[in-house]
C-alpha positions in Angstrom: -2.7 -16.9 20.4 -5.6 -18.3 18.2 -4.7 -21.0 16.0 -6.1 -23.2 13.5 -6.5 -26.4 15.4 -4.2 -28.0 12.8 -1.3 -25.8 12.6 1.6 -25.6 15.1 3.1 -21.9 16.2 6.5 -21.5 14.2 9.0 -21.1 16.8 10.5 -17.3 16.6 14.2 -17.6 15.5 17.3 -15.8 16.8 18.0 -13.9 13.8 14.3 -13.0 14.5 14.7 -11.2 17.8 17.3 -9.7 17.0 15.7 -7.8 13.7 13.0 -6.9 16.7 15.7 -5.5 18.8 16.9 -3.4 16.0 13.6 -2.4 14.7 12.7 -1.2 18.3 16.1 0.5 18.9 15.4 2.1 15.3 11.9 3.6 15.8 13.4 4.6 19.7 15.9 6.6 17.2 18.9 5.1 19.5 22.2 5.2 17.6 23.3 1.3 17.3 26.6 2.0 19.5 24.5 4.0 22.1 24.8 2.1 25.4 21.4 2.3 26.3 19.5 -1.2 27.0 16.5 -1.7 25.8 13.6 -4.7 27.0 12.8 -7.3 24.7 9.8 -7.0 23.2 6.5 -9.1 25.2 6.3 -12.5 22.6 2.7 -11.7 21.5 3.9 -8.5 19.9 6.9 -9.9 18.2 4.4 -12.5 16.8 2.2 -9.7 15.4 4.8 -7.5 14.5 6.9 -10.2 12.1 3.2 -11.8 11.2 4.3 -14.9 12.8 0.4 -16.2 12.1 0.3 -15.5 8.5 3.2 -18.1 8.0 1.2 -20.4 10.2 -2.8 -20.3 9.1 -3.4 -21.9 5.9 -6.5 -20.4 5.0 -7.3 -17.7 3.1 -10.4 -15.7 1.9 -12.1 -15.7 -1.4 -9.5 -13.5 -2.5 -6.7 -15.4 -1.6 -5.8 -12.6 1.1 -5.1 -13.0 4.8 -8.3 -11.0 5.5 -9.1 -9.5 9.6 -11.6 -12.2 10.6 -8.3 -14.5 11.0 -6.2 -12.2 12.8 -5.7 -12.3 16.5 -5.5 -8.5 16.9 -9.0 -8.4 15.8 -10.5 -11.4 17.5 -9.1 -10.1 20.4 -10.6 -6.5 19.7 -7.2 -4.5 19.0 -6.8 -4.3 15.5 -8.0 -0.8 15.6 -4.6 -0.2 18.2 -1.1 0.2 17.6 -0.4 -2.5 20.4 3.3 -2.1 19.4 3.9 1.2 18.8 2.1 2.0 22.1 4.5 -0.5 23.8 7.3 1.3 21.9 6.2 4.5 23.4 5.9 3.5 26.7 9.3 2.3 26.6 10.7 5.6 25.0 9.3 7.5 27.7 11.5 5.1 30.8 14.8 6.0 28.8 17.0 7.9 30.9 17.7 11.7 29.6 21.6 10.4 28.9 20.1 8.3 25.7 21.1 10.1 22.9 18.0 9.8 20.2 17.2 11.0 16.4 13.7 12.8 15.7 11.3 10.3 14.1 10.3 12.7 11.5 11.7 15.5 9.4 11.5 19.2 10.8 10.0 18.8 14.4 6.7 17.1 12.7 5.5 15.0 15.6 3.7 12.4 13.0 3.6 11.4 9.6 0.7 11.9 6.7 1.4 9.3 4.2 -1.6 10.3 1.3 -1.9 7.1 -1.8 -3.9 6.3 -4.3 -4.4 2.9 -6.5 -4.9 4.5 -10.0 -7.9 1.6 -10.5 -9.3 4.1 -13.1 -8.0 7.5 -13.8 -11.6 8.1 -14.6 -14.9 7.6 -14.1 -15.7 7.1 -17.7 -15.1 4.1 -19.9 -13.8 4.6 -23.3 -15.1 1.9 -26.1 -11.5 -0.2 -26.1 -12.2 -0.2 -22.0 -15.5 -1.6 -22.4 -14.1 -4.1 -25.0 -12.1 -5.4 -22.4 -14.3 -5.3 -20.0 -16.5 -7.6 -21.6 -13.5 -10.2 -22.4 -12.5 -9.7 -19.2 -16.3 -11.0 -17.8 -16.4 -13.8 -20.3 -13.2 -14.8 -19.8 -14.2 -15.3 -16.0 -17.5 -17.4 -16.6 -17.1 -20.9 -16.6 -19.5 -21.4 -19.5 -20.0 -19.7 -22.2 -22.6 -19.5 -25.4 -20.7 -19.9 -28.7 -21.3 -16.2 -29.8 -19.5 -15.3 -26.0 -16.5 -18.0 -27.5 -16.9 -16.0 -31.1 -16.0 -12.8 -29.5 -13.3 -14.2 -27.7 -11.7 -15.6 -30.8 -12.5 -12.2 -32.7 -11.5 -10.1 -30.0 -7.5 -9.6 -31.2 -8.2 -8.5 -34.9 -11.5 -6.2 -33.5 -9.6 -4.7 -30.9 -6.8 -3.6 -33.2 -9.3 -2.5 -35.8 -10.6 -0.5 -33.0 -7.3 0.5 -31.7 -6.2 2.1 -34.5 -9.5 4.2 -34.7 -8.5 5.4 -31.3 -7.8 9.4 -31.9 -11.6 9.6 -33.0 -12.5 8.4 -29.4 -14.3 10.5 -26.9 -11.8 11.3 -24.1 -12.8 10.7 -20.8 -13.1 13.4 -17.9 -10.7 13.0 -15.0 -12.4 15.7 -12.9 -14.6 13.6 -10.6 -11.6 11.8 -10.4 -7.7 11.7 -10.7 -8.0 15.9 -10.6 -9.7 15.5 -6.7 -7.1 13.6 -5.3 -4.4 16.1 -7.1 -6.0 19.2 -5.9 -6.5 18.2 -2.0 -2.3 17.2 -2.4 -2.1 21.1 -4.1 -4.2 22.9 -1.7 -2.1 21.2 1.6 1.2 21.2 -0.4 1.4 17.6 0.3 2.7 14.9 -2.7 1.7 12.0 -3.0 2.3 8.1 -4.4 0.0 7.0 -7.0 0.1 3.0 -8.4 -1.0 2.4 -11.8 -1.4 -0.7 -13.4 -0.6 -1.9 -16.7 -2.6 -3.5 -19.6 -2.4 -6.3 -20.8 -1.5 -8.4 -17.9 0.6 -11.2 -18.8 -1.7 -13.6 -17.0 -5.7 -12.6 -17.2 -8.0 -11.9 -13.9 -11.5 -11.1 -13.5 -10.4 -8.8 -11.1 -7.6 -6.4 -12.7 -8.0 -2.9 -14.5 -8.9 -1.7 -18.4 -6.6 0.6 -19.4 -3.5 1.3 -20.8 -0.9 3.7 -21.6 -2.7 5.1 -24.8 -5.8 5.4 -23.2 -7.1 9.2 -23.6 -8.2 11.6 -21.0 -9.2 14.9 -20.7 -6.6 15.8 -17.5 -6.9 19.0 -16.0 -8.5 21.0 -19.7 -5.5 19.0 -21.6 -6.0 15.9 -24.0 -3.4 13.3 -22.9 -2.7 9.6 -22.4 -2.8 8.0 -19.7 1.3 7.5 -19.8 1.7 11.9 -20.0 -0.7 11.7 -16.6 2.1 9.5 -15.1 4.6 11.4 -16.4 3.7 15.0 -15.5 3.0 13.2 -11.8 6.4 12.1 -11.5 7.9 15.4 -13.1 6.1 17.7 -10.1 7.5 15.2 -7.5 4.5 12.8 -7.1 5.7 8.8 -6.4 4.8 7.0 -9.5 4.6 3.3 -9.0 3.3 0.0 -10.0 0.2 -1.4 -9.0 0.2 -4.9 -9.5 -2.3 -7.4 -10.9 -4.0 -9.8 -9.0 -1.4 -12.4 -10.5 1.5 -11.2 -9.6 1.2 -11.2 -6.1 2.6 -14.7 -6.0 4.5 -14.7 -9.5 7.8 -13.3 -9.9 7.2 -13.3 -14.1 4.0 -11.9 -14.0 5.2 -9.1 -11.4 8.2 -8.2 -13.7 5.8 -8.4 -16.8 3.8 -5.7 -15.3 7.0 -3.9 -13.7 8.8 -3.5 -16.6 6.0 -2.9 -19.1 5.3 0.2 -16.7 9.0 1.4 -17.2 9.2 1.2 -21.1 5.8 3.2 -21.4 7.3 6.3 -18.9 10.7 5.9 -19.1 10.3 5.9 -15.4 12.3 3.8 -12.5 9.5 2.0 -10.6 11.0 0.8 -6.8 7.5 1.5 -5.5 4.3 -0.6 -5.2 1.0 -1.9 -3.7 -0.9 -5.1 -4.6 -4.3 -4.7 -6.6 -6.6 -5.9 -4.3 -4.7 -6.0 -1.5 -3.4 -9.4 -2.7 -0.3 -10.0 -1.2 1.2 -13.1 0.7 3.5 -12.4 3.6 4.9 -15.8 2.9 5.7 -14.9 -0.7 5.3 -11.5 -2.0 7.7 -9.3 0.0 10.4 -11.8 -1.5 9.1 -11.4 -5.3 9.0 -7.2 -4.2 12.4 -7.6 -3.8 13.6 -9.9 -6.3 11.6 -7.2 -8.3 13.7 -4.4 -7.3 10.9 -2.9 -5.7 12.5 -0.8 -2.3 9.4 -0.1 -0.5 5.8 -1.5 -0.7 2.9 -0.3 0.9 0.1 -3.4 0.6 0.3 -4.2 4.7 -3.1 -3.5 5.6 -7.3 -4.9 5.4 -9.9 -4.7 2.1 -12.6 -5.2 4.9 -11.5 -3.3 7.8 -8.9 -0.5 9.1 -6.0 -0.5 11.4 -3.0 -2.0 12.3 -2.5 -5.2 10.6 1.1 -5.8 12.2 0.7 -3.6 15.6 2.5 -0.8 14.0 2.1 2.0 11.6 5.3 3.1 11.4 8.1 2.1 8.3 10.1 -1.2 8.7 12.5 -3.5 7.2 10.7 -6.3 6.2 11.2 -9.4 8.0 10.9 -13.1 5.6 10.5 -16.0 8.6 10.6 -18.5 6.2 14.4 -17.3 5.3 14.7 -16.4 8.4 16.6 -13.1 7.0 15.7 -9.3 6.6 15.0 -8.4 3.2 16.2 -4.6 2.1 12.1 -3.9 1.5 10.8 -1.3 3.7 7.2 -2.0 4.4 4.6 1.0 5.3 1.8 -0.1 6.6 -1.7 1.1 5.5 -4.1 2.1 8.5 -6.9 3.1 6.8 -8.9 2.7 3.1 -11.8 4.5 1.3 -13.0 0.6 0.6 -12.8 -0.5 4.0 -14.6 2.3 4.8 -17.7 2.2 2.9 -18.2 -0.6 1.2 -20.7 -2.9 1.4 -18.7 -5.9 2.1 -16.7 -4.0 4.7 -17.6 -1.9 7.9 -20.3 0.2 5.3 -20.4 3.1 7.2 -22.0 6.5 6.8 -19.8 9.5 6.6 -20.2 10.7 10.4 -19.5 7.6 11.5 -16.3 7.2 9.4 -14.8 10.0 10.3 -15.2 9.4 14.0 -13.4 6.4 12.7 -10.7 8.2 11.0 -10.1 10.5 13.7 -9.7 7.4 16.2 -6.9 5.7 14.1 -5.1 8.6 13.6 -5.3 10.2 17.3 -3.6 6.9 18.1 -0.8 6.9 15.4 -0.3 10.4 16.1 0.0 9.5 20.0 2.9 6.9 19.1 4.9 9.4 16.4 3.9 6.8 13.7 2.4 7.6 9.8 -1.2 8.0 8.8 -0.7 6.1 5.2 -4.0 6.2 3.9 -5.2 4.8 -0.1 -7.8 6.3 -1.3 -8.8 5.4 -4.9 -9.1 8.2 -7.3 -12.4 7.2 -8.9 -14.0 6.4 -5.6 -13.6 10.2 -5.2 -16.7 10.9 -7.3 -18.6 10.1 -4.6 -19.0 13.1 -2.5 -19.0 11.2 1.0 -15.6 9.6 0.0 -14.2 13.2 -1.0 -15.3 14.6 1.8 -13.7 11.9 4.3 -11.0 11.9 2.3 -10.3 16.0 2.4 -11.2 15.6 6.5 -8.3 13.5 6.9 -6.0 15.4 5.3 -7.1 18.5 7.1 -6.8 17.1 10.3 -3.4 15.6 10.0 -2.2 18.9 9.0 -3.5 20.8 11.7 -2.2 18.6 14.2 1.4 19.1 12.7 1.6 16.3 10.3 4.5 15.6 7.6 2.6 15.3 4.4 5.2 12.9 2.0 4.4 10.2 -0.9 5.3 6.5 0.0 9.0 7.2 -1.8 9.5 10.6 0.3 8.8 8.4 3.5 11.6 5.3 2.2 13.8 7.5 1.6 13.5 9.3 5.0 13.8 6.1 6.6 17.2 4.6 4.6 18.8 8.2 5.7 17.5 8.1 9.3 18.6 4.1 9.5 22.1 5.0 7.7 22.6 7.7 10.6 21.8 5.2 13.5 23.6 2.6 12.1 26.9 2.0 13.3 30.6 1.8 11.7 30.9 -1.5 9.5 28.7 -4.0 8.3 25.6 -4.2 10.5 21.6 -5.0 9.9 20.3 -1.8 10.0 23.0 -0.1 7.0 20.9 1.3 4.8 
């Protein structure tokens, strides 16, 4: 294993393996009083599996994200491998024919299509309150700034409500280059989906978060509505509405509730689901706040600048806190694959022949261990006609090789039923 030259490997606990053992045993679909022995998992992969290094390397990107360039997987060329789910496999296949075993997925579907979208803009447009707060949002980032930039920051409250209330004489922006893509791919494959809004204002401001909020209005498939009657009407035809959190609350239990319950009293919804904005998200911290939260499943567990398998695995988990040494009742779904990683310029910037040979790799390999092709795509990024059509590929392809299409919440919910079934008789980890 590659360490910093300063840190010392944490020692993997009892209560540790054994959440391996169970994990394995889960995934295997082996009841927990089947007989059946199973071999430990080799130590590497229980280190990359409970993220064993992102306890021990301090440092961090510019982002404050455990980004690839200090992962082992990808140092040692792997990341693009699901070194434990293939192990996994290769154990299913030495169990003898007397192992009684549940399906991995729903119906006979050999694999899982987990489709996502962080709600970053429902459009590609910016109304005049989003550019207003997009320019206190840049000033409040500079480190200087000239006193008409500190006028306008002191005006901004009384402006912005003057504004505010002038809203309904607005020009509503157009969601279809947009948020009406990504719902008609779902549509045409009869797939739904999870999509993670975030709220405005944040309780604590970033130079990285997004500009709108509830009342925002868009023109949504020929219909004037708000931003909160999109989320709605999601969640009413089955989609998973959930949060997507600011950059601050990755690490901030207040400012994670903040935006959590702010999200509830505009829909009226109960949001369990999420995924950090920017990928921010601390395996050391966050999974704990998620939980604290009330959040049941979470969905961050992947790269901004590069695709794959962050943890070895692609398939649905209980999350693991080493620092507590204790399972938390979070189930994690890691994300294999993003539009950003894809194409951006300060990722693998790839053209779109390229990125599809790409796609097809990661997902020949999930589909070779039984595990979930969760991909994100954002809905504005959609616009772009190279990340619609990589984005409508994917989909296709998963299908036709006998996919189950199913939102983030579909998938926990799958999981807690399959886990209840395995588990056995009385109090044990795996209960649901």
């Amino acid at each position: 294993m590659l360490q910093d030259v300063h840190e010392e490997p944490i020692p993997v606990s009892a209560a540790a393996r054994r959440h391996v053992e169970l994990t394995v045993r889960s995934w295997l679909g082996l009841p927990e009083d089947d007989p059946t022995p199973v071999p430990a998992m080799p130590e590497r992969l229980v280190r990359l599996f409970l993220r064993s290094e992102e306890w021990e390397i301090a440092s961090r990107d510019q982002w404050g994200n455990f980004e690839h360039g200090l992962a082992d997987n990808a140092l040692r060329g792997a990341l693009w491998e699901p070194e434990v789910d293939q192990w996994v496999e290769a154990v299913g296949r030495q169990l003898p024919s007397t192992a009684r075993r549940l399906p991995m997925w729903p119906h006979g579907h050999r694999f899982a299509l987990c489709l996502s979208h962080d709600v970053d803009a429902i459009s590609t447009q910016y109304s005049r309150l989003q550019l207003l707060r997009l320019k206190r949002r840049e000033l409040l980032a500079r480190a200087t700034r000239s006193k008409e930039e500190e006028r306008f920051l002191s005006d901004f409250p009384r402006a912005y409500s003057l504004l505010a209330a002038g809203r309904g004489n607005d020009v509503a922006s157009a969601t279809s280059e947009s948020m009406e893509r990504a719902i008609a791919v779902e549509d045409e494959f009869g797939i739904r989906g999870s999509y993670f809004f975030p709220v405005w204002p944040p309780r604590e401001d970033s130079p990285y978060d997004c500009l709108y909020e509830a009342d925002d209005r868009y023109t949504y498939r020929g219909r004037q509505m708000t931003a909160r009657d999109i989320m709605i009407e999601l969640a009413q035809q089955g989609h998973d509405v959930g949060l997507h959190g600011g950059y601050h609350t990755a690490l901030k239990l207040e400012n994670f509730l903040h935006e959590k319950h702010l999200l509830e009293d505009e829909t009226g919804l109960s949001i369990t689901t999420t995924r950090q904005h920017w990928l921010h998200w601390d395996a050391r911290i966050t999974p704990r706040l998620h939980q604290q939260a009330g959040i049941t499943a979470d969905s961050t567990l992947g790269y901004n600048r590069n695709v794959g398998f962050r943890a070895g695995t692609s398939k649905p988990y209980r999350f693991f806190d080493v620092g507590q040494d204790c399972v938390l009742d979070l189930i994690e779904l890691p994300m294999v694959l993003m539009d950003g990683s894809v194409f951006s310029t300060v990722a693998l910037e790839m053209d779109l022949a390229r990125s599809k040979r790409l796609a097809k790799r990661i997902i020949d390999s999930t589909i070779a261990t039984e595990g979930c092709v969760s991909l994100l795509f954002h809905p504005e990024n959609l616009a772009d006609p190279d990340t619609f059509a990589l984005y409508r590929w994917c989909v296709a392809y998963c299908m036709e090789q006998g996919a189950w299409g199913a939102s983030v919440k579909q998938i926990e919910l799958w999981w807690r039923e399959r886990l209840a079934k395995l588990a056995a008789a009385g109090d044990t980890e795996v209960a649901a």
